[in-house]
Backbone bond lengths (Angstrom), bond angles and torsions (degrees), N, CA, C in turn:
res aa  C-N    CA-C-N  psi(-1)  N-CA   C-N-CA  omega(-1)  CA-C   N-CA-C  phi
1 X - - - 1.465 - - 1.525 108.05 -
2 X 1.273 123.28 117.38 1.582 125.10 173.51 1.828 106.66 -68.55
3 X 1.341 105.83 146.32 1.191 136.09 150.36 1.356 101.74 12.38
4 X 1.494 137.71 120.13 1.195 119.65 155.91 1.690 144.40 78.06
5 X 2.047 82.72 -15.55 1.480 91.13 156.26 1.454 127.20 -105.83
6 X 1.498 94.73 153.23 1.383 101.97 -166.70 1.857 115.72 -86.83
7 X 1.638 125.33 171.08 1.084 108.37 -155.90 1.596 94.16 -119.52
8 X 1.181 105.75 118.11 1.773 121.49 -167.21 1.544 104.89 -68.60
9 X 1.241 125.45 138.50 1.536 129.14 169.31 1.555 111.38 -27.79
10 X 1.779 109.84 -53.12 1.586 105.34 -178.42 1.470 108.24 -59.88
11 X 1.574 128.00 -43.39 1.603 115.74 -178.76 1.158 102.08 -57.97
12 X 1.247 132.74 -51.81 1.951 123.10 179.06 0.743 123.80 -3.98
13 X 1.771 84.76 -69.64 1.881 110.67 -168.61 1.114 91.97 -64.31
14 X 1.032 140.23 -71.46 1.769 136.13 -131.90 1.702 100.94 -60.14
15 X 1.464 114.05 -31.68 1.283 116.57 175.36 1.135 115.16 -67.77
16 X 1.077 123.13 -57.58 1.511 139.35 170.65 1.658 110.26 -41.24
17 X 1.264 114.78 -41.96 1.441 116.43 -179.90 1.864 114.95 -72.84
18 X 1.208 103.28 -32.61 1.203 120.60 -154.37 1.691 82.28 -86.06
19 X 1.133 130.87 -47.18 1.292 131.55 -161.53 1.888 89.91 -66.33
20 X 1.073 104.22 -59.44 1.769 115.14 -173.68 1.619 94.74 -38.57
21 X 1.094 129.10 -45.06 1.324 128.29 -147.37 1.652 100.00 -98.08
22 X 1.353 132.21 -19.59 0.787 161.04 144.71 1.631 111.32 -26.12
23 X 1.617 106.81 -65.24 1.383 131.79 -155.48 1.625 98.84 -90.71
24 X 1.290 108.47 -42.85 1.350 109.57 -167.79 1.816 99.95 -76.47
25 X 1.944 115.88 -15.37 1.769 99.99 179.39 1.619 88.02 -83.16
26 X 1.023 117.32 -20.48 1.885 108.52 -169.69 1.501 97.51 -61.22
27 X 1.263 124.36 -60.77 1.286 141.14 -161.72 1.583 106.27 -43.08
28 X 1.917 111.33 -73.66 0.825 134.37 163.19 1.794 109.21 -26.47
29 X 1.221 123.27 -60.48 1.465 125.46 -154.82 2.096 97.91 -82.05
30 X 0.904 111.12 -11.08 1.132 128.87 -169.92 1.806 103.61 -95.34
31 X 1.370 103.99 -43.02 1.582 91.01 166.67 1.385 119.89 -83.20
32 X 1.190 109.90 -33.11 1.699 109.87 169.41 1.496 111.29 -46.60
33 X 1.396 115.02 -55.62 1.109 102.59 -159.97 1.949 103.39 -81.73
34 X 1.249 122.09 -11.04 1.474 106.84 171.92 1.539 98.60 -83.75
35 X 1.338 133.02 -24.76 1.352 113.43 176.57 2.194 112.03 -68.62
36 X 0.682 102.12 -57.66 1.604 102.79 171.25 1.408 116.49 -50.09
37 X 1.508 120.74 -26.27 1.608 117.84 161.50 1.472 107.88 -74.22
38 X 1.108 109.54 -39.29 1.651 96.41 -176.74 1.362 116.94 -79.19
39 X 1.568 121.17 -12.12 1.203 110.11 179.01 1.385 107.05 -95.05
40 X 1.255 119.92 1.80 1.532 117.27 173.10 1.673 135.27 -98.70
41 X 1.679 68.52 -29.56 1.987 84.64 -178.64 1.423 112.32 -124.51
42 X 1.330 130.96 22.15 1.533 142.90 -172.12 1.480 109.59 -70.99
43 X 1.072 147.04 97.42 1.780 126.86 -175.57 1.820 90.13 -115.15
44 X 1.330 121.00 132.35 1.440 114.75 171.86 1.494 107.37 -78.30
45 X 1.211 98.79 159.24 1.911 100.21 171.52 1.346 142.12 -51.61
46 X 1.283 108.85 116.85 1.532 116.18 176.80 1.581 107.47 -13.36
47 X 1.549 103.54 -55.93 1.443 103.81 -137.30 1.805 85.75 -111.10
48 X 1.047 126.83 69.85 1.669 123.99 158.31 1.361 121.89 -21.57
49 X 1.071 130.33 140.62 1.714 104.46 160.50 1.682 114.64 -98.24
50 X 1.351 94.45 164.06 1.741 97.66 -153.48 1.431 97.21 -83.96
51 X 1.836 126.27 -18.30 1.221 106.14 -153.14 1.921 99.93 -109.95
52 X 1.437 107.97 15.88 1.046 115.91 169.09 1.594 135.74 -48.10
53 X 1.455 122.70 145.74 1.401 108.05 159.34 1.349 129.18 -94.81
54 X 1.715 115.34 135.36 1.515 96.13 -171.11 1.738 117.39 -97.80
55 X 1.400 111.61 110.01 1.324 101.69 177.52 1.456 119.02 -78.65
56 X 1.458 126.08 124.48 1.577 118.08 172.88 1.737 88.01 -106.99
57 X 1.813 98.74 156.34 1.630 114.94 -158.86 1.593 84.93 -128.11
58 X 1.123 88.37 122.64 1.858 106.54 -169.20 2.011 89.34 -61.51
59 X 1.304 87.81 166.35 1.470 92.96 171.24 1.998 99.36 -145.86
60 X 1.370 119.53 -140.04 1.630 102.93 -175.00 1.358 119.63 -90.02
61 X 1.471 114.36 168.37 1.267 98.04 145.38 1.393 145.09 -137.99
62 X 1.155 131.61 176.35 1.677 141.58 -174.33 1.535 110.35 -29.28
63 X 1.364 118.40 117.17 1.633 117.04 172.40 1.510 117.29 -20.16
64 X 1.489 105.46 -48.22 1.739 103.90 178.32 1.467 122.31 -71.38
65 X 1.476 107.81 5.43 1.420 112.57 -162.32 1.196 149.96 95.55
66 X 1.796 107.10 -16.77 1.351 127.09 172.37 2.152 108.53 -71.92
67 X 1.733 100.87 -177.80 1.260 78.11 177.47 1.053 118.50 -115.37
68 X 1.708 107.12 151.57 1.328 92.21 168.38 1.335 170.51 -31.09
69 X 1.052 136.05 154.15 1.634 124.52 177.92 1.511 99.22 -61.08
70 X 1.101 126.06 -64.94 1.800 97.64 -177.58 1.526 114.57 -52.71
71 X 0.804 128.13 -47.50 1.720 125.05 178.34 1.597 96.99 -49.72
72 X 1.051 112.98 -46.96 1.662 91.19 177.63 0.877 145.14 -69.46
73 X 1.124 97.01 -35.19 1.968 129.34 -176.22 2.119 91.05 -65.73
74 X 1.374 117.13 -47.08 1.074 125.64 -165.04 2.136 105.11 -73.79
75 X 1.163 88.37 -35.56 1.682 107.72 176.52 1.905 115.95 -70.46
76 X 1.442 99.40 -45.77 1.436 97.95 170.39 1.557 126.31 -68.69
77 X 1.981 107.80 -41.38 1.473 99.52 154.96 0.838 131.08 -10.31
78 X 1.485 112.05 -76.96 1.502 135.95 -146.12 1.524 96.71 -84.85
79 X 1.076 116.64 -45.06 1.820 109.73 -179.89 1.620 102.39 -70.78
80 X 1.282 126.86 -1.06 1.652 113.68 -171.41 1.719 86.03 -88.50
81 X 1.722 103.66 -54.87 1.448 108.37 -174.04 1.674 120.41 -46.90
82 X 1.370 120.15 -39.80 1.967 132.44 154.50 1.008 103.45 -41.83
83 X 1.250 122.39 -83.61 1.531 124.18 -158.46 1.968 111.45 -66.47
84 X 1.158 112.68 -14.95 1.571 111.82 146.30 1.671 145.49 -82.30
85 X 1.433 82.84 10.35 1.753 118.34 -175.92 1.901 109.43 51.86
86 X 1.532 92.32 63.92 1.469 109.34 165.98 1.731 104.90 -110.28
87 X 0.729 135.78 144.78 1.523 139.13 163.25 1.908 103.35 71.17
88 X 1.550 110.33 129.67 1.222 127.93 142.21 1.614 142.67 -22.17
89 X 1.477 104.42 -69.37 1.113 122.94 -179.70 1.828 100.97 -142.14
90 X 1.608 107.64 159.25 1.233 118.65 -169.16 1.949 91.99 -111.99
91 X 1.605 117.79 127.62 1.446 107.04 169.18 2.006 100.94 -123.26
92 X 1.746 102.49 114.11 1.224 113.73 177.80 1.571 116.28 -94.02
93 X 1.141 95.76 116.48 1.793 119.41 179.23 1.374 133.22 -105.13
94 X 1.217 113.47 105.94 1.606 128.51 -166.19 1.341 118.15 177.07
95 X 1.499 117.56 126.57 1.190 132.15 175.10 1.845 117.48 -68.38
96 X 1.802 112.08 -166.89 1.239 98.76 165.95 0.900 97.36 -100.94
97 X 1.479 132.59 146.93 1.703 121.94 151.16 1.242 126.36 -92.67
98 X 1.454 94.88 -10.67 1.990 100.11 169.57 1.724 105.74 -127.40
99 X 1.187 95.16 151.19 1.593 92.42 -167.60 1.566 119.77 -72.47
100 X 1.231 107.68 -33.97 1.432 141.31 172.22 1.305 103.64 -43.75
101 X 1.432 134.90 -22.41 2.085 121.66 -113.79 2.526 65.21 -152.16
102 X 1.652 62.34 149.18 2.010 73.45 167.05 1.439 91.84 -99.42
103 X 1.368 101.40 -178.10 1.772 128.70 -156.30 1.156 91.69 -66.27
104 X 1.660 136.84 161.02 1.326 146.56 139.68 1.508 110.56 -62.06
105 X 1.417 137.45 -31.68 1.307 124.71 149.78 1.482 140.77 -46.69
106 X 1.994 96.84 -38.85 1.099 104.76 -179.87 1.468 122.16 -71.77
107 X 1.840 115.35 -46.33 1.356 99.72 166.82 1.469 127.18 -71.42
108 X 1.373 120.74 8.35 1.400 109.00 -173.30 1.852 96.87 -101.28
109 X 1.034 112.36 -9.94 1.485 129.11 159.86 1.936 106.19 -61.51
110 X 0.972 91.44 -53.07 1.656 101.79 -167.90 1.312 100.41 -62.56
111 X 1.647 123.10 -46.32 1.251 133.38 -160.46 1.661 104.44 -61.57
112 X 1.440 101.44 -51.62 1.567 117.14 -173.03 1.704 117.10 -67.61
113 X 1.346 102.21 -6.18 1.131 107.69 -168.69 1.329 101.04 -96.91
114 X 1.136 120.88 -45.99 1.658 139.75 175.09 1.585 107.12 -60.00
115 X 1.396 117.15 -27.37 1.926 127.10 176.75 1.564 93.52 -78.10
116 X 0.951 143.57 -33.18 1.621 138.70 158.55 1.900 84.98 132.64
117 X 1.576 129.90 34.79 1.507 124.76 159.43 1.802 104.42 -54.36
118 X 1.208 131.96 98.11 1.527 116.91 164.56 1.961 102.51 -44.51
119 X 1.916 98.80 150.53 0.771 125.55 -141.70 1.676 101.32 -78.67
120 X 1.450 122.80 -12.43 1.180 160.09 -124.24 1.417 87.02 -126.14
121 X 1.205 121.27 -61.55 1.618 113.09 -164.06 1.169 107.91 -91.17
122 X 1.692 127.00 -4.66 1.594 119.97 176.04 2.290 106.03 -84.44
123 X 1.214 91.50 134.09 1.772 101.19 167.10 1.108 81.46 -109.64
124 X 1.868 91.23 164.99 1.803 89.96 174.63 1.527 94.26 -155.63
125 X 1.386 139.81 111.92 1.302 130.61 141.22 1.665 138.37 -81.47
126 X 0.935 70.26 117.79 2.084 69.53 -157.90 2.026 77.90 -102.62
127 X 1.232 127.97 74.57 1.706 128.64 161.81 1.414 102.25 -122.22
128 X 1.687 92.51 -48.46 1.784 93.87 -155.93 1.401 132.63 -55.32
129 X 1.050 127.44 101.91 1.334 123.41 -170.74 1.942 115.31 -93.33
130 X 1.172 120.16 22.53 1.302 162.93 -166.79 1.427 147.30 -126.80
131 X 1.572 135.61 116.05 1.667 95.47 155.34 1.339 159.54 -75.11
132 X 1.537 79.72 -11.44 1.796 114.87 163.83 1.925 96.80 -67.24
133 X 0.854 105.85 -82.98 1.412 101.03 174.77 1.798 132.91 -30.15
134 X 1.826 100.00 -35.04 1.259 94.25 172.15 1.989 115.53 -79.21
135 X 1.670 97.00 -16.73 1.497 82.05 -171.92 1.465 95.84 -81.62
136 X 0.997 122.17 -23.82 1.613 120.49 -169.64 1.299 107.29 -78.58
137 X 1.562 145.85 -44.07 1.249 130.00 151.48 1.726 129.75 -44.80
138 X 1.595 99.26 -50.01 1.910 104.74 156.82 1.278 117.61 -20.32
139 X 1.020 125.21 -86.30 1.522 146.60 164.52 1.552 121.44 -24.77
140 X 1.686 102.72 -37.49 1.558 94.54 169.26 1.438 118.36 -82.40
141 X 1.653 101.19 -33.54 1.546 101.67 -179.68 1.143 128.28 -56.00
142 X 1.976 110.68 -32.80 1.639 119.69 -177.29 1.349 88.65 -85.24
143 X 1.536 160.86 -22.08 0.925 133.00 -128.48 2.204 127.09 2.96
144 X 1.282 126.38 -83.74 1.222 111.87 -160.17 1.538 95.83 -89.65
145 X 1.614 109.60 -28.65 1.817 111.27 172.58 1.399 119.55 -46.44
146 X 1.781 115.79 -3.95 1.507 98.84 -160.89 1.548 103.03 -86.60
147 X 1.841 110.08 -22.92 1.390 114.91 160.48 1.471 132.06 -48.97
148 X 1.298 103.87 -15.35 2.265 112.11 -175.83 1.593 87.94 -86.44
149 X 1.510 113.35 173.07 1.478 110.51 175.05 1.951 112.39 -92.08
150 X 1.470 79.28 156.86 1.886 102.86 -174.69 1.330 103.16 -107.28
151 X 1.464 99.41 169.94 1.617 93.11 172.70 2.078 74.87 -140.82
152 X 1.397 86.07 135.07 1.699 97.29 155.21 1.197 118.95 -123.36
153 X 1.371 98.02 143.25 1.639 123.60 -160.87 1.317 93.62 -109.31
154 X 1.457 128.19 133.68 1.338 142.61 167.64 1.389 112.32 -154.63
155 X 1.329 123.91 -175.85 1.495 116.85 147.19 1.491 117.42 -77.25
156 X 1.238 106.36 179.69 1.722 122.27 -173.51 2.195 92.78 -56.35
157 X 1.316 108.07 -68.07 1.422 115.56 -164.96 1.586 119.06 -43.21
158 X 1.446 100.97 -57.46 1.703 114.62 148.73 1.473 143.16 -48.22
159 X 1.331 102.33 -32.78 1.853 77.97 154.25 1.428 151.84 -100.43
160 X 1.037 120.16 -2.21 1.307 117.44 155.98 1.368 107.72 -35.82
161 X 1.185 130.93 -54.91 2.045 137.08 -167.98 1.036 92.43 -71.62
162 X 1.480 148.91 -47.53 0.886 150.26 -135.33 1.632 101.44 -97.32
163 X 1.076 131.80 -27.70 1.385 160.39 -174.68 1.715 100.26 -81.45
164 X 1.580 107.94 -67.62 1.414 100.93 168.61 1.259 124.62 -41.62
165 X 1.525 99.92 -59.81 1.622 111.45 -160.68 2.009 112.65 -71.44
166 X 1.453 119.20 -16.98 1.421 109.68 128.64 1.062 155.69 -108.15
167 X 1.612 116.53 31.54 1.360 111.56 117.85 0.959 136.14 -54.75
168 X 1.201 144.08 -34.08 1.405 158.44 -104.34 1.453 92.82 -120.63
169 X 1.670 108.14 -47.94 1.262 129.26 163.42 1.684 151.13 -63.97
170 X 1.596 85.06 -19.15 1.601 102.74 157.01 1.563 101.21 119.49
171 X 1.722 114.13 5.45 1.379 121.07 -172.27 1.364 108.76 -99.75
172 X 1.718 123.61 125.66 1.741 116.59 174.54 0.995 98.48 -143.34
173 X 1.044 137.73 17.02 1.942 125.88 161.71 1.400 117.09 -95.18
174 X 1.538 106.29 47.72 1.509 110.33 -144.79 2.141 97.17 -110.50
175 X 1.140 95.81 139.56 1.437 110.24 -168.74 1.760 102.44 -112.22
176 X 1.515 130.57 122.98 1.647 121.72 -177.77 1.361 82.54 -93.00
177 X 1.470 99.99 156.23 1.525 113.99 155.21 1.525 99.87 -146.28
178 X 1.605 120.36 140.02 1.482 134.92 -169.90 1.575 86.22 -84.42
179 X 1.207 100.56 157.61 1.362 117.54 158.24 1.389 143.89 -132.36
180 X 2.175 83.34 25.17 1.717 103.49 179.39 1.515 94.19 -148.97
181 X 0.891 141.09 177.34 1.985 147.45 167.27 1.839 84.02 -103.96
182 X 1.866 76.92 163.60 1.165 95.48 -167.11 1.824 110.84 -58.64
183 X 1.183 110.27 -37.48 1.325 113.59 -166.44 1.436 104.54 -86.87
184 X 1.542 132.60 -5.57 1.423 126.26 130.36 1.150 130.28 -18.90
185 X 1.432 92.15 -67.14 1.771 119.31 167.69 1.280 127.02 -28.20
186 X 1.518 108.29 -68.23 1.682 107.11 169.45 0.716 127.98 -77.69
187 X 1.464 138.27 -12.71 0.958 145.45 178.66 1.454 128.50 -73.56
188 X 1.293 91.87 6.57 2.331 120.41 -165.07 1.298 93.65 -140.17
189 X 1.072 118.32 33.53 1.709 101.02 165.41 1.392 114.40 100.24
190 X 1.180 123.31 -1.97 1.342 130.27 -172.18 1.476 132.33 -3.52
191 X 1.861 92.62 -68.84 1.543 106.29 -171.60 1.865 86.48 -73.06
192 X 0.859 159.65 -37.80 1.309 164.05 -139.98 1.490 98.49 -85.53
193 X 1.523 116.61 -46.04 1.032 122.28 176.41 2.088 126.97 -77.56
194 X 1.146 71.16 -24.19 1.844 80.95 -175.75 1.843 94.41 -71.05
195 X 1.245 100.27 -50.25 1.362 96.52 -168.39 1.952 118.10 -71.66
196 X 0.937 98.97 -35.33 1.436 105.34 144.62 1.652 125.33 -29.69
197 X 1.121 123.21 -48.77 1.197 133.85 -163.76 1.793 94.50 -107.42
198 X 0.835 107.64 -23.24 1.617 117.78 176.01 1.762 94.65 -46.91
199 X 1.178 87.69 -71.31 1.486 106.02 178.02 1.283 119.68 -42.50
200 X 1.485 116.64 -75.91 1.315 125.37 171.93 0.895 138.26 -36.22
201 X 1.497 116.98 -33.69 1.581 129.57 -178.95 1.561 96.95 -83.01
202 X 0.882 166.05 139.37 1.284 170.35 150.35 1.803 102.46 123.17
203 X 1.277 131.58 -22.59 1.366 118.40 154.25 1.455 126.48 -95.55
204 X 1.091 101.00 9.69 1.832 114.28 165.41 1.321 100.00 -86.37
205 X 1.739 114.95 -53.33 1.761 109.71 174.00 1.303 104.44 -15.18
206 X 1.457 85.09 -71.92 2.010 102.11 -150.33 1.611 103.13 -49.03
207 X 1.424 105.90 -58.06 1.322 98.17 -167.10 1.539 121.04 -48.91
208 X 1.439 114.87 -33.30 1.122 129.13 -159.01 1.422 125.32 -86.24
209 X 1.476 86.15 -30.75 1.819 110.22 142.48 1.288 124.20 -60.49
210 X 1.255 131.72 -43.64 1.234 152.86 141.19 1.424 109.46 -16.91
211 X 1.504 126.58 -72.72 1.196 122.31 -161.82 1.679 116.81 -93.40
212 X 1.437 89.55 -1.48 1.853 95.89 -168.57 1.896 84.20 -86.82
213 X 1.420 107.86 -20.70 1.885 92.79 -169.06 1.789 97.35 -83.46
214 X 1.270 131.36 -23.27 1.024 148.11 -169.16 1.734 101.47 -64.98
215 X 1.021 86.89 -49.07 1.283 102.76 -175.63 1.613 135.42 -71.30
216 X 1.520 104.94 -31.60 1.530 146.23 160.37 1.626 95.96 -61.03
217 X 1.201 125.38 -48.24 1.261 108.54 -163.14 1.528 111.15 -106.84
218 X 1.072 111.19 19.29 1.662 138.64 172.36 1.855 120.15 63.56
219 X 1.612 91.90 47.28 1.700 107.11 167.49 1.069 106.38 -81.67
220 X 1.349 132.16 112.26 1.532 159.74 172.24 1.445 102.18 -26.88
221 X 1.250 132.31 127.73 1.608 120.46 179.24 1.181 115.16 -49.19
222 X 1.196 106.88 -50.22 1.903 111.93 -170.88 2.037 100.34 -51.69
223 X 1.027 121.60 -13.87 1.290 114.09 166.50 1.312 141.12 -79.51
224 X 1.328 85.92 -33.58 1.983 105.22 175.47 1.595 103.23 -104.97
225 X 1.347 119.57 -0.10 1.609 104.09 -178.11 1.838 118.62 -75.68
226 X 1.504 108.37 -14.35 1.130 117.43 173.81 1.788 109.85 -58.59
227 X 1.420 127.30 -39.74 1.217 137.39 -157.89 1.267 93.75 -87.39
228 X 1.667 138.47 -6.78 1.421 126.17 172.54 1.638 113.52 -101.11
229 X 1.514 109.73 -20.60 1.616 107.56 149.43 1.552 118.17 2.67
């Protein structure tokens, strides 16, 4: 700016914008790179606790309807971690994604039941079509249990969001457990996947921001639950 001139509302902005745009590549480059640390160097704790619940977070499934390889991969975890007398009760989370097809909760319910899970320790939401949705159904199923600690089962790429999105929900005694090694990881799409979540993680914010104001001002869930889809 020379000598004496003054700085017009549009230069403001342009600074102001430029700074925003600025903040939002910092931001951005800053989650990438904690998501790629955690999927590389993440080890869960030696020492689990035994009286935990283990939530596994459905993921898709198979054209014919069965479930997916992540739902499984995420399902066997969690039954290796049971049958080593880690976790209490098992809570399976997954919506339908085809109308035709039963819940991704429900067969991973079925599955665990058939691994010798007594019938007693499986919850099962087969709604969530979400991870906002799965922590927010979680929470209804344990009601006061959601305060004792959980363990969530995902892959490496998925939990970090998954971590947010129960907090988000009212859950913090919360334990991740992977349900692939890192070199699992790349080996499935990796970079495909990070960036995926690149994305995702910052439009879950919004939404989730979204529904917590919805909610503040006393819009009935069944109104705002569409926007966590």
């Amino acid at each position: 700016m020379t000598d004496g001139a003054v700085a017009t509302p549009g230069s403001r902005l342009m600074r102001w914008l430029r700074r925003l745009v600025w903040i939002g590549v910092a931001g951005y480059l800053a989650l990438l790179a904690t998501l790629l640390g955690f999927i590389e160097f993440y080890d869960p704790p030696a020492d689990l606790p035994s009286d935990a619940t283990l939530v596994v977070l459905g993921a898709g499934q198979r054209p014919d309807g069965a479930l997916g390889p992540a739902s499984r991969a995420r399902l066997e975890a969690a039954l290796a971690l049971y049958h080593a007398g880690i976790g209490q009760k098992l809570v399976v989370s997954g919506g339908r994604l085809r109308h035709e097809t039963r819940s991704i909760g429900g067969m991973m319910a079925e599955t665990a039941l058939d691994a010798g899970v007594p019938e007693g320790a499986v919850l099962v939401d087969g709604d969530a079509l979400s991870t906002l949705q799965n922590a927010l159904f979680t929470a209804d199923l344990l009601g006061s249990a959601a305060e004792g600690p959980l363990i969530l089962v995902s892959q490496r790429f998925h939990l970090p969001r998954s971590w947010l999105s129960f907090h988000w929900a009212g859950m913090h005694d919360l334990t991740l457990y992977p349900a692939d090694t890192p070199d699992e990881h790349w080996q499935r799409g990796g970079l495909r996947q990070v960036w995926h979540e690149s994305v995702k993680t910052p439009l879950n914010a919004i939404r989730a921001a979204g529904a917590s104001a919805a909610d503040l001002i006393g819009v009935p869930e069944a109104r705002y639950l569409p926007l966590l889809d």
